[in-house]
N, C-alpha and C positions, 0 to 999 in steps of 0.2 A: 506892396509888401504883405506876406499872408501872415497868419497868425505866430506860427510857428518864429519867423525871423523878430516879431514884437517881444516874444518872451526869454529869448535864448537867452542863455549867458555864457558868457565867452570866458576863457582862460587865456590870457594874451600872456606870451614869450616877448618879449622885451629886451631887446639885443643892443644895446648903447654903451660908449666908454666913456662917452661927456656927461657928468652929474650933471651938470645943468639942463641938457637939452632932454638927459631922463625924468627930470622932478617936472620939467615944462609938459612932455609927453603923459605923466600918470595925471597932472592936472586936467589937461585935457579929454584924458578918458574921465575922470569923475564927471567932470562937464556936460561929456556929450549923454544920450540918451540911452547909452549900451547896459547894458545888466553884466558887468565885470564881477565872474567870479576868485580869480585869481590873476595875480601877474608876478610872473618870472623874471630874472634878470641875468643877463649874462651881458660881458664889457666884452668879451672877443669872441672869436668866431669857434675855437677848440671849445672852449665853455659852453655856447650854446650848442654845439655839437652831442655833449657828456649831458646834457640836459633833455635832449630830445632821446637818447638812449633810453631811457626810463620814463618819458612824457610824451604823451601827444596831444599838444596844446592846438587850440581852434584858429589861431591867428601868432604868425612870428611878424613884431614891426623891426627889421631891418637894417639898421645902418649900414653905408656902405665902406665908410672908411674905418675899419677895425685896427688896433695893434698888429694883426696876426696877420690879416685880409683886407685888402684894397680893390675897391673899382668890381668890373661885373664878372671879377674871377670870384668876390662873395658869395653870390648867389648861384653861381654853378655850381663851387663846393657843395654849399648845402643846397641846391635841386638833383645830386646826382646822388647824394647821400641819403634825402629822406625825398621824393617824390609827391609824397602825400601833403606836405606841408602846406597850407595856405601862408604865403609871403606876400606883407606892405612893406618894401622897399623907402625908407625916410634919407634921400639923398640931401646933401649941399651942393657941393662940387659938381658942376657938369649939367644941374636942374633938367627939366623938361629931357632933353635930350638923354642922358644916363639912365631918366627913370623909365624910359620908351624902351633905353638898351635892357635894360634889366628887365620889365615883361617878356622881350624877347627870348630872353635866358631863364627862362620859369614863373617870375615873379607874378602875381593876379593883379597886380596896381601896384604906383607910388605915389609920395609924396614929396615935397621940396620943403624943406625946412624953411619956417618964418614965412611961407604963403598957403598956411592952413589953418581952419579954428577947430575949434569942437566938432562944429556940426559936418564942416567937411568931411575929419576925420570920421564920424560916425557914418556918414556916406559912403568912405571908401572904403572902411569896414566891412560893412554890410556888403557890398555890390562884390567885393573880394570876396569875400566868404562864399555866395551865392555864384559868383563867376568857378568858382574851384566846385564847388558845387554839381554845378552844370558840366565842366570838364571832366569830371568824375564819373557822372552818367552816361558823359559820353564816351568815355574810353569804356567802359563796363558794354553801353549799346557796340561799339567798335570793337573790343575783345569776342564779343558773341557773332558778331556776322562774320569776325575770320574764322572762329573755331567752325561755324556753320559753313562757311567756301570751306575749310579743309578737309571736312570731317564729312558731307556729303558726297556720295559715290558718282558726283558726276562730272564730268571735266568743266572747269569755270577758268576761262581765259579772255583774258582784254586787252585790247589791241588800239594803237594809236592813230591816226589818221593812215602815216605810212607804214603798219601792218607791223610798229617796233611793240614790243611784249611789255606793259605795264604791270599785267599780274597775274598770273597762274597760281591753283589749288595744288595740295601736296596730292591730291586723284593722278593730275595730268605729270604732274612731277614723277610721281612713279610712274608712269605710263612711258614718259619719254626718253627720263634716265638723267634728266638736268633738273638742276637747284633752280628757286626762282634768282637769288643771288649770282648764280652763272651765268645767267641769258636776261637778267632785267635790261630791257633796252636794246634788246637786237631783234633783228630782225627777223619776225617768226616764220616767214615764206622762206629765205636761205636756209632757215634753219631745219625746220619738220615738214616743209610742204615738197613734194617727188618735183622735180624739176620740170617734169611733162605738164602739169595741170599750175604749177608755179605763175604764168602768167596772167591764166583765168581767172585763178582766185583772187590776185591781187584787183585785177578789174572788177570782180564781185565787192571785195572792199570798197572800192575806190564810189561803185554805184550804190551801197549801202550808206556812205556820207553825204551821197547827193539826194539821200532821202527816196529811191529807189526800196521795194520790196524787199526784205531780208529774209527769204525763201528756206525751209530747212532742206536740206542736201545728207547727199553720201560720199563723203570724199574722207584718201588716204592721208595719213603724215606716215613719215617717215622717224625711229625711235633712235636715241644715239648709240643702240647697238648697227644702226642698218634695218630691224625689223621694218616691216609695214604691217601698219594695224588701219581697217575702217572704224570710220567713226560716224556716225549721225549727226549732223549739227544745227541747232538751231541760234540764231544772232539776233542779236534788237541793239537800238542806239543806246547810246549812256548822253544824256544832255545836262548842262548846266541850269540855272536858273534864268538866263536870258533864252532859253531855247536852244542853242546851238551846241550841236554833238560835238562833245567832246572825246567817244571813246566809244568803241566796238562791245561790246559783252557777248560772246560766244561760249555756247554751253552744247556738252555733245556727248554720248553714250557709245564707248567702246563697243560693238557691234560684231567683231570678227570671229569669236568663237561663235555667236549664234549664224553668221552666215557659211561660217564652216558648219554647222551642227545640220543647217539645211542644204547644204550642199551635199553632206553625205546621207542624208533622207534622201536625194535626187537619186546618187548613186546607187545609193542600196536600191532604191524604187527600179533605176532601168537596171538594175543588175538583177533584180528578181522579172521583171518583164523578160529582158534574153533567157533566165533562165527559163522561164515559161513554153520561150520559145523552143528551146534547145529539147525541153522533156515532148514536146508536143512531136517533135521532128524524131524522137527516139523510141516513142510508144507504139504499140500495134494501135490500130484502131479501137477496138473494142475496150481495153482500155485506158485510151484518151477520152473516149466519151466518160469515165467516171472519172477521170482526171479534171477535165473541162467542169464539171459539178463540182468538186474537191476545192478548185481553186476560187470559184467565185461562193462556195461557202468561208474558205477562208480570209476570201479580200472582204467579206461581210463581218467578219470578226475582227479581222485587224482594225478595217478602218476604226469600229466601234472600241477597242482597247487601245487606238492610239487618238482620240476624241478627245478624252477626256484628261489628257495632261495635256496638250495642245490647246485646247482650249483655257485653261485655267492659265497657261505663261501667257498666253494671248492675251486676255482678262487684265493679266499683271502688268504688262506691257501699259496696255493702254491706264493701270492704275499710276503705272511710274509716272505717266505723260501728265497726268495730273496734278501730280505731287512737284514734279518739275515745274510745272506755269504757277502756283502758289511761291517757290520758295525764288523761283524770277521776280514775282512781286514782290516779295520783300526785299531782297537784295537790291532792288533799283528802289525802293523807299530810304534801303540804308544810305544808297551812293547820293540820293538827295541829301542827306541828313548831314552826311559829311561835306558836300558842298557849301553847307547851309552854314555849319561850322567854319570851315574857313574862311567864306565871306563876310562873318560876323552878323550873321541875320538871326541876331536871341529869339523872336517872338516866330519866325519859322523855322527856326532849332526846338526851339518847343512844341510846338504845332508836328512836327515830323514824328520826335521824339514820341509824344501821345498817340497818334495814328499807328506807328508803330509796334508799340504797346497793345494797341487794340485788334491791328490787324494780325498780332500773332497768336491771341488768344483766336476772335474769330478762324485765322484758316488750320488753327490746332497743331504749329507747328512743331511740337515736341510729340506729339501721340505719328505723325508725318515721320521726323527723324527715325521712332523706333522703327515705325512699320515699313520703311524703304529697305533694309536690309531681309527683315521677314519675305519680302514679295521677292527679293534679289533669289534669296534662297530656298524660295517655293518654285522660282522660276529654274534655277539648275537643278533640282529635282526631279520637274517634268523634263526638260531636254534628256537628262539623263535615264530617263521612264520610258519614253521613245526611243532613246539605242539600244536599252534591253530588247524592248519589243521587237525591233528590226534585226538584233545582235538573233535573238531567238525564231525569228522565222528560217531567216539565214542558217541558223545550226539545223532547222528543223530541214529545210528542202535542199542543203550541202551537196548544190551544184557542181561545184568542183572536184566532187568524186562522184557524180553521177552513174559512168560506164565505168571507173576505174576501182580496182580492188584497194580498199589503205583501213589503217587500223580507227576504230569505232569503240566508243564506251556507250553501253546501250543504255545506262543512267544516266549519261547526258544526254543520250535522243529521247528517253522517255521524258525528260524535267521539259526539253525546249519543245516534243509536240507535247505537254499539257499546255505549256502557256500560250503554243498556239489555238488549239483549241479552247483555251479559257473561255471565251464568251458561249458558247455551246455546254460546258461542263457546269458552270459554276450554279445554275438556277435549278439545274437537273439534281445534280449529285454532288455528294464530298468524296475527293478522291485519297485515300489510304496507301499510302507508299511504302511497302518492306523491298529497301533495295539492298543486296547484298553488297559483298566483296568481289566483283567479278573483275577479271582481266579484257582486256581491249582486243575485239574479234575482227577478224579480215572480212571484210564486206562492201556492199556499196549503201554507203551511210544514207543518200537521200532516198532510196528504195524502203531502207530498213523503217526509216521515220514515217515512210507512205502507208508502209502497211500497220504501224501501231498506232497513226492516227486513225484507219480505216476502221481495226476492230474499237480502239473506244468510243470512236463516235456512236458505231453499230452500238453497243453497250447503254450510251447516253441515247440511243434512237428507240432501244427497249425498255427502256426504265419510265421516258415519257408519254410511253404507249399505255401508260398506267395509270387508274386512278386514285393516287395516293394522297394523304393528308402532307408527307414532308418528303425530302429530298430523300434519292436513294444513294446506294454507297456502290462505289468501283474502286476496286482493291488491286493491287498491281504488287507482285513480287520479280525479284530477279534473286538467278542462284545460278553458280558453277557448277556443272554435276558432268564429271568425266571431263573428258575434251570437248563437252555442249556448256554455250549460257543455253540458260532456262528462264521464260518469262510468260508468267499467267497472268491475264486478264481477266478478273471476274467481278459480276456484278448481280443485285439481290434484284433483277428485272424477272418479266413472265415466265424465264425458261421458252427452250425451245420443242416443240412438238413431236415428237417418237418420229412419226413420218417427214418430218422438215429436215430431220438432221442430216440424211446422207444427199442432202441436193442443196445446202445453204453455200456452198464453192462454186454450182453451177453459176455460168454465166446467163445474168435477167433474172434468176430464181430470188423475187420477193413478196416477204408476207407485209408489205407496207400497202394502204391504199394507192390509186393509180393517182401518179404522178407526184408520189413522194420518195422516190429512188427510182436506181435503173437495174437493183441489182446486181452492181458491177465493186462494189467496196470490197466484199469478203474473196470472190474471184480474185481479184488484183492482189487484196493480201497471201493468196495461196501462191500464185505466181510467183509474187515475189521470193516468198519464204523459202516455198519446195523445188521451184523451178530452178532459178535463178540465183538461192545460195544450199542450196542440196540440206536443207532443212527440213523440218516437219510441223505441222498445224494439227495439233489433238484437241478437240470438242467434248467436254464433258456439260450435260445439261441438265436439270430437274424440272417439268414444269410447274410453272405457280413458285419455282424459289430459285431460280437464276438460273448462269450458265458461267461457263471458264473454258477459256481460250490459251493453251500452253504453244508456246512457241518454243523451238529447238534451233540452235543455228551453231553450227560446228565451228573453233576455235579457226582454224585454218583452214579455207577454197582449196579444194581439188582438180584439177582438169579435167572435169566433168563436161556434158557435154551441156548447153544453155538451156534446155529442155528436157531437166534431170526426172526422171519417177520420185514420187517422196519416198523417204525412207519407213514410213510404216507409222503407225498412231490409229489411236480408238476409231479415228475413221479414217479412212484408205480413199480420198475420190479414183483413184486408177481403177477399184472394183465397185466404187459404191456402196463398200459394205463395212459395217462398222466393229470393233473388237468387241 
């Protein structure tokens, strides 16, 4: 007995109709050893009822035969009325046997009238007080492991030998569209498992009980709309205190939106590979060669901008898998604890109880709760960081109008090739966006994107030709001017050379050291521009303080011929001479 129970003093409820056996009962208590600060009295059961409305006394002693109330519909009343109540049931009628039914119906101990002294009473006292005591912590320990199954984002289900459902989280609840009160006790294979793999799992179960490896797996259920969703699952046994498995514990992470998210990474990946193919099969030569350099500069930027949220849900993933194997060990401490409880093992109910306690501080499982949802949602972040970036290469190289004329917003070609090029731009330069008001022009969208990638890279190629203290600046406007958009490219690099300018369209014509281009960038972008959509490419330059690159591309295609003249601009290559 620790200190604490030496000093208490009790307020005892005193529920009797017979004076006699009440004056016998408070003698008794003077007697025994308790620190009685107060005693209540009530002769029926509605009295003590009206007395516990405004009290909550440390111990109610019981009669069971009242005026009012008879037998162990007594103590049901009052266990269903107040819960909290520590109840000593003081039977006559029925002894030993009524006082055992009465525990069963809430009571913490009895007594049998005329076979108790003092010191008993202070016995059952004390051991009643201390037994609610116990039961208190443990519904309090047992209210927190379910708030903790439900309130954890991961599916927690348990399974009987023959694969009937003892207890599912409200996680898998919504998941599957049933109550655990709907399906407690049926059969979870008829129920969520696809009828194809229905009879492998049940033999995975079957060799999970015979003590067989509980391997984690990828397998479907099936949800009570009909959906199928994957699930990840990992299983370990649930055993009682003799050893022997009592219960399956399967725990397992909805997976289907991330295997759809990398199936369409697959998709988009071989959708951009045929496109590859499809531009390579459509280009002249000469400019495929600047193509084939174009694209493996690009696959060197993407990879690098989609690195870096891929690797962080990766990270997260494998942080989940952690936080997962921690709050498994507790949960299989609690299912001990509760065994421990109902076998009636006090001093390994206690012993659980402290472990308990201790291993929740050690694996920090409250700083655990917050931060699984933090990582849940740093993790659909990056996924969602990755379909930009692939949404964005996709708008940038718009395969699907390759050779075909359809309408084009050249604000959104210009936004999806910067963020292609983002890893080439952002160390170089700050890029300055005046985009106007423009209408949607007849083109062929992935051409258009080729050639405004080409000049700002050229742009970012002249700026780090520089030796400068800080980043330099490319400025980009768009403007409607007549039946032309209008779109300048400039940037605060070298300028280009009085004699360079009427030959920077030829084809090979570069001022880069050998083997840092081919030449073939600013060619391709005239082609595309002048040739191909009867545009024009004008060159204004200063050297020592930049250059600006204005592009023309007329509202609506003509049935010109594929191999148009340009229409005219400060520089002409058809004469090589400049306005």
């Amino acid at each position: 007995m620790g200190p604490q129970s030496q000093i208490a003093r009790y307020q005892i409820l005193l529920v009797e109709d017979d004076i006699v056996d009440r004056k016998q009962m408070v003698r008794l208590l003077n007697a025994s050893g308790l620190q009685v600060a107060e005693v209540l009295y009530a002769q029926t059961l509605s009295a003590c009822l009206d007395i516990l409305r405004s009290n909550r006394p440390d111990l109610i002693l019981l009669d069971l035969n009242l005026p009012d109330s008879n037998g162990l519909e007594t103590v049901r009343t009052l266990h269903q009325a107040h819960p909290w109540a520590t109840v000593v049931v003081v039977t006559g009628e029925g002894g030993q046997e009524m006082g055992l039914g009465a525990v069963s119906q809430g009571a913490q101990d009895y007594l049998v009238k005329g076979q108790f002294d003092h010191i008993v009473l202070e016995r059952v006292i004390r051991y009643a007080s201390e037994r609610k005591r116990q039961q208190e912590l443990l519904r309090q320990e047992r209210d927190f492991a379910d708030r903790l199954i439900q309130t954890v984002p991961v599916i927690v289900l348990v399974l009987d030998r023959d694969g009937r459902i003892i207890r599912l989280n409200r996680y898998l609840e919504q998941l599957i569209g049933y109550q655990l009160d709907q399906v407690n006790g049926q059969d979870w294979f008829e129920l969520c498992v696809p009828s194809e793999i229905r009879q492998h799992t049940r033999t995975l179960l079957a060799q999970a009980f015979e003590g067989r490896s509980c391997d984690e797996g990828l397998w479907p259920i099936i949800t009570k709309d009909g959906r199928q969703r994957m699930i990840e699952w990992s299983a370990c046994l649930l055993k009682d205190q003799s050893d022997q498995a009592v219960a399956l514990l399967c725990t397992g992470q909805d997976v289907t939106d991330q295997l759809a998210a990398q199936q369409a990474i697959r998709q988009a990946n071989m959708r951009l590979v045929k496109a590859n193919m499809e531009l390579r099969s459509m280009q002249a030569q000469i400019v495929q060669s600047e193509k084939l350099a174009s694209i493996g500069q690009l696959a060197a930027g993407m990879a690098h901008e989609m690195n870096t949220p891929l690797g962080f849900v990766a990270s997260n993933f494998q942080t989940l898998r952690g936080y997962m194997n921690k709050l498994l060990e507790l949960l299989d401490l609690y299912e001990q604890l509760t065994m421990a409880v109902e076998q009636g093992l006090r001093e390994r109910r206690l012993e659980l109880a402290e472990l308990i306690r201790t291993r929740r501080k050690e694996l920090k499982i409250d700083f655990l709760l917050n931060d699984i949802q933090d990582l849940f949602d740093e993790s659909k972040e990056g996924i969602e960081r990755l379909g930009q970036i692939i949404q964005s290469l996709r708008d940038f190289a718009r395969i699907d109008q390759a050779e075909e004329l359809g309408d084009y917003d050249i604000n959104d070609g210009i936004r999806s090739t910067l963020a292609v090029a983002n890893r080439d731009i952002q160390q170089i330069a700050q890029v300055n966006l005046d985009l106007g008001d423009v209408r949607p022009i007849s083109c062929r969208a992935g051409q258009i994107n080729q050639a405004l990638y080409n000049i700002i890279i050229n742009a970012v190629q002249a700026i780090s030709s520089q030796d400068r203290p800080s980043k330099g600046t490319i400025s980009i406007q768009t403007r409607l001017e007549g039946d032309h958009v209008v779109c300048r490219i400039s940037d605060d690099g070298p300028g280009i050379k009085k004699e360079h300018i009427s030959r920077i369209f030829d084809p090979f014509f570069t001022t880069k050291p050998v083997g840092q281009g081919m030449g073939l960038g600013l060619t391709t972008a005239y082609d595309i521009i002048v040739n191909k959509h009867q545009g024009r490419i004008d060159v204004e330059s200063v050297e020592g303080k930049g250059t600006t690159f204005t592009i023309q591309i007329p509202m609506k295609q003509a049935d010109l011929p594929e191999a148009a003249a340009p229409a005219g601009g400060k520089y002409d290559r058809s004469t090589g001479q400049t306005d």
